[in-house]
C-alpha positions in Angstrom: 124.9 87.3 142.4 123.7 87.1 138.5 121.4 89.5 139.1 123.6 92.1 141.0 125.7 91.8 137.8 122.8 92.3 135.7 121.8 95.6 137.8 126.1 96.5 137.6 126.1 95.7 134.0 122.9 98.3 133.3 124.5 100.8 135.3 127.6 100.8 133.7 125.5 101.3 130.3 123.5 104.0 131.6 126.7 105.9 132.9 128.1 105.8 129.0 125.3 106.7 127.4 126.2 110.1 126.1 129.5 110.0 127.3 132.1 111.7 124.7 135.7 111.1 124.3 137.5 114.4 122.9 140.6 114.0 121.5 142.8 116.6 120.3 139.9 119.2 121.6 142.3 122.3 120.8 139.5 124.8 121.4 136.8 122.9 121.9 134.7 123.7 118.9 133.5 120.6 118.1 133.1 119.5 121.8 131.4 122.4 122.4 128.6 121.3 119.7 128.2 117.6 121.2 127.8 119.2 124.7 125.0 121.8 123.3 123.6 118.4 121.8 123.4 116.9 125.2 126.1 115.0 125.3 128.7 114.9 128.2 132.7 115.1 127.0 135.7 114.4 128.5 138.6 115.5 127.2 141.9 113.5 126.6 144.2 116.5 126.3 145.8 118.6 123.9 149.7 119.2 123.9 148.8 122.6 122.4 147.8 123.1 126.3 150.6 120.9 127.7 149.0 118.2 128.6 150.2 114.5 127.5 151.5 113.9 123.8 148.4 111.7 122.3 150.9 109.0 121.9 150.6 108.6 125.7 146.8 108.4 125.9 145.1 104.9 126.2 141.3 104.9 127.0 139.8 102.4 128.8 137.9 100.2 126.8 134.0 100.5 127.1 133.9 103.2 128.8 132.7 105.7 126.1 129.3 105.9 123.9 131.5 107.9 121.0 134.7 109.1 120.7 135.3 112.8 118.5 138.5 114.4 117.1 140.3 116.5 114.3 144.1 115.8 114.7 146.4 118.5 113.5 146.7 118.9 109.9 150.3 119.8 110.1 151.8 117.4 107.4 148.4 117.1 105.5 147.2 120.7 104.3 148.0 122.2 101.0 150.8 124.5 102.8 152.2 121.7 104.7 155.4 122.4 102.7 155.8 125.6 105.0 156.0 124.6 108.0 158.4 121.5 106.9 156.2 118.9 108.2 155.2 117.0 104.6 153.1 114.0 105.3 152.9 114.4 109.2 149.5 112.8 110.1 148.3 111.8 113.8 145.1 110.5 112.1 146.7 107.1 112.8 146.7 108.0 116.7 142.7 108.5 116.2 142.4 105.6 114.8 144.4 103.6 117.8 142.2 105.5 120.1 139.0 104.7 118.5 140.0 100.4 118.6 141.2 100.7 122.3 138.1 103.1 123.1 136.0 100.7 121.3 133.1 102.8 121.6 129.5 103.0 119.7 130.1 105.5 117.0 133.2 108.1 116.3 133.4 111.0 114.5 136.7 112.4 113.2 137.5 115.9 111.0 140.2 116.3 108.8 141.3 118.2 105.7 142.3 115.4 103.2 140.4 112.0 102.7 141.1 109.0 104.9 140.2 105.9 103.2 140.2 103.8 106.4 137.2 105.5 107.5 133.6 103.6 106.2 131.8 106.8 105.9 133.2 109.9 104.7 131.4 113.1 104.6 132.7 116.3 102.7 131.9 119.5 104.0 132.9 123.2 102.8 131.6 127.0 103.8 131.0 127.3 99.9 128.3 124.7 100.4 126.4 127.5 102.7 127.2 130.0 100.4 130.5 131.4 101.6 132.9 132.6 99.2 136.0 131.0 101.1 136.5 127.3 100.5 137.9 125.5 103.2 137.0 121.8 102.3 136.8 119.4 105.6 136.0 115.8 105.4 134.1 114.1 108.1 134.7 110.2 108.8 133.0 107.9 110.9 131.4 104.4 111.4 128.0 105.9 111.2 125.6 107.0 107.7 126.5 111.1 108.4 123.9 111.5 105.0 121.2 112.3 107.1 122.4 114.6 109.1 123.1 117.1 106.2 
């Protein structure tokens, strides 16, 4: 009997090796760079398609290698005082997700600086030479240093 757990307990690893947890995918930008990476992800929905509020959404714990994300910057951009959503933030929702998920590693983007995170990452098109500056910050548990 130990060992069958053994052998169920290596499966179960195997299976969530490179298994991604999306959350608010939108249109699948970033998913779509994890997948070209080899990595397998499963979505958790977007109400921008209809699907379940965030709010809703509890992952199974273990079940994923990393979990990935950019939550709407509604109430966090520079303009957020036109669309009458000052301070709306679901970055908190990521960050429920990511301690029910408990998974390896996360990754989220976002346009202003979340403290919470122990990495943090700041990315902008100027740094490739663009002329347009869209400044994006990049948190997660992991060193993202060299990666750039």
């Amino acid at each position: 009997m130990i060992w069958l757990l053994t052998l169920s307990e290596r499966k179960t690893r195997e299976m969530i090796k490179n298994l991604v947890l999306s959350t608010f995918s939108g249109a699948g930008l970033l998913d779509r760079g994890f997948v070209q990476a080899g990595y397998c992800v499963v979505s958790a929905g977007d109400p921008m398609f209809g699907q379940m509020p965030i709010q809703e959404f509890h992952p199974p714990a273990g079940a994923f290698e990393g979990v990935i994300g950019g939550p709407p910057c509604t109430g966090e951009s520079r303009l957020a005082h036109l669309n009458g959503k000052v301070g709306f933030s679901l970055a908190n929702e990521f960050r429920r997700i990511i301690n029910e998920a408990a998974p390896t590693w996360w990754l989220m983007e976002g346009v202003i600086r979340h403290d919470w995170a122990p990495q943090i990452v700041t990315l902008s098109p100027r740094h490739l030479g663009c002329e347009q500056s869209r400044t994006r910050y990049f948190h997660s548990n992991l060193s993202l240093e060299p990666f750039l």
